[in-house]
N, C-alpha and C positions, 0 to 999 in steps of 0.2 A: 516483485519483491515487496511483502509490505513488513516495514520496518514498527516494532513495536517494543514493549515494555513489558517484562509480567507483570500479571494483576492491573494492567490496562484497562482500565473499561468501555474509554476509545475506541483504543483496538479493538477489542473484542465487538464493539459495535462495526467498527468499519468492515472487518474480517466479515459479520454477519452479513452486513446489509452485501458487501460485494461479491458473497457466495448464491446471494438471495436471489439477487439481479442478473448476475453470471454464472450459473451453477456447470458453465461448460468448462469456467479457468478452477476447479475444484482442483486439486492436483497439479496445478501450474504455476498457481501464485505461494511462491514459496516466503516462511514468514522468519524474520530474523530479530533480533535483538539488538536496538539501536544501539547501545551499549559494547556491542561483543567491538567494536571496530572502533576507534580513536575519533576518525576522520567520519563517521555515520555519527557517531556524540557531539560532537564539534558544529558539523553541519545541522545535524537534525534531532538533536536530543530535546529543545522545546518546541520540535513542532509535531512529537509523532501523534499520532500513528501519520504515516508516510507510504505512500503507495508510489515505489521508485518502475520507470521500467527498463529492466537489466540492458534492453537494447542498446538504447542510447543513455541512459543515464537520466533521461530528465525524469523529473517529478509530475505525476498524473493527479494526483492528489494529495492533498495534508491538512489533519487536522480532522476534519470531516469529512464525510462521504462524498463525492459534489458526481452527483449522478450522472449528468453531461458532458463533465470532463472525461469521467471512468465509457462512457459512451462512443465520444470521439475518439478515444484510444483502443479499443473493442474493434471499432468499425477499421480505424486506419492500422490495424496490427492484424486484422483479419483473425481475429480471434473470434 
């Protein structure tokens, strides 16, 4: 789930560069609006764009793309 803002340019960077690098999660990583949820504003409204994974919950990335992380997560989710 990557959590974002309209008119993001973040996001819309992050969303690029992890379709760019990933083009197999196209269709899988689904994009949300940190705003739509109280508790995603509360948590993550100054850090988006936010790449959550729905699995567990934790945070793969934020902020910027961080290739390595999004890497390790790819590998260990068998994605």
């Amino acid at each position: 789930m990557l959590l974002s803002r309209p008119g993001c340019h973040l996001c819309e960077q992050m969303a690029m560069e992890l379709l760019t690098a990933y083009p197999q999660l196209a269709g899988q990583v689904a994009e949300a609006d940190v705003d739509s949820r109280e508790d995603w504003q509360r948590r993550y409204g100054l850090k988006i764009p936010v790449l959550l994974d729905t699995g567990d919950g934790g945070v793969v990335c934020a902020t910027v793309f961080d290739s390595a992380a999004v890497a390790d997560w790819v590998r260990d989710r068998n994605l």
